[in-house]
VOGU-3710 file (C-alpha; in Angstrom, 3 decimals, decimal comma):
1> xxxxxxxxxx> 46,120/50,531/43,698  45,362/49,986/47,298  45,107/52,495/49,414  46,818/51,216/52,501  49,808/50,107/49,806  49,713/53,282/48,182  50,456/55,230/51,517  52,957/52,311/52,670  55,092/52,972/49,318  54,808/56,677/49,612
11> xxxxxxxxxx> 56,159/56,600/53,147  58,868/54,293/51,826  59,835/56,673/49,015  59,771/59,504/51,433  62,230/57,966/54,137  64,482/57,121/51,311  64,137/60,619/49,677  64,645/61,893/52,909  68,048/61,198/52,781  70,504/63,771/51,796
21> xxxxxxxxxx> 68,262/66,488/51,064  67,195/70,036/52,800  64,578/70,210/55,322  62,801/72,441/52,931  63,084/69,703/50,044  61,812/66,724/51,973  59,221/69,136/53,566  58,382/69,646/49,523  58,435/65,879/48,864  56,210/65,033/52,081
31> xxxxxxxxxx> 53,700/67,592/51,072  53,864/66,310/46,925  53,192/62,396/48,517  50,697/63,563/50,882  48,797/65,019/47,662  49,591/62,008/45,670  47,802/59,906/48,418  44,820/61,607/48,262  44,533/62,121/44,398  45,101/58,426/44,308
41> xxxxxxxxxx> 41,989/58,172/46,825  39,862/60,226/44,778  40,523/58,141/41,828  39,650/55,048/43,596  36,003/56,076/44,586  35,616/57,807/41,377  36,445/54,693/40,074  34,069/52,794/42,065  31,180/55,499/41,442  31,909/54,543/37,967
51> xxxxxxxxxx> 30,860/50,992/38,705  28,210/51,718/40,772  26,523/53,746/37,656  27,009/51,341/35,552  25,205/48,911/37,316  22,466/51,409/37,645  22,779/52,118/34,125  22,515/48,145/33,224  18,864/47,479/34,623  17,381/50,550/32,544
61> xxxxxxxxxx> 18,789/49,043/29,304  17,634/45,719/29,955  13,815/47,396/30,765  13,976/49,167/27,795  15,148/46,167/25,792  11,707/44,411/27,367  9,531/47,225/26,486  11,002/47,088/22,701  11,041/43,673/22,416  7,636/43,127/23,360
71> xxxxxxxxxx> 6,005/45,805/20,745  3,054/47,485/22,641  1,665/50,380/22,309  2,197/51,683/25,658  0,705/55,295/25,267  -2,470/52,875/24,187  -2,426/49,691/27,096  -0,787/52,435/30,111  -1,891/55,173/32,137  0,295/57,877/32,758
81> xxxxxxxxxx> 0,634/56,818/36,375  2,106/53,357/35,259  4,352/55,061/32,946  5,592/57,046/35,362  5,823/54,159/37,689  7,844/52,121/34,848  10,478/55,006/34,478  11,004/55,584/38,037  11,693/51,691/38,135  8,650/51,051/40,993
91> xxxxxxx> 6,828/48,939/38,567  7,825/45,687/35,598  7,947/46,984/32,450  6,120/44,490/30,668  3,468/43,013/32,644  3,184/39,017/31,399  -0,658/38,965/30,998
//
């Protein structure tokens, strides 16, 4: 949910709680939305590191499918500097010769 409609309901739900009830109770309910707001915060940029992983996830998968697919012997055809190069993603890892 967004965050700026998130705090907008929370303030709405806390004027109409408001109502009726013991300074100590809204105090309560103010404090409970507060922490509600910033749960729901934390969610949404774990949710978003989530994505960003994933797309840092997707790139290795697809190198490794190259590697695989194109059946070489890399301890044979690489040095260990390439190799090292390859994993650290500063190099392609299947060179089209």
């Amino acid at each position: 949910m967004n965050a700026t409609l998130t705090m907008t309901l929370a303030l709405g739900a806390v004027a109409l709680a408001g109502r009726g009830q013991s300074p100590a109770e809204n105090l309560g309910d103010r404090v409970q939305n507060a922490a509600d707001m910033r749960a729901d915060a934390m969610e949404n940029r774990a949710e978003a590191l989530t994505d960003r992983a994933e797309q840092a996830r997707e790139p290795g998968e697809e190198r490794a499918d190259a590697i695989a697919a194109a059946d070489r012997n890399v301890a044979a055809t690489m040095t260990e500097e390439r190799r090292d190069k390859v994993v650290a993603n500063e190099a392609p890892a299947v060179r089209k010769d």
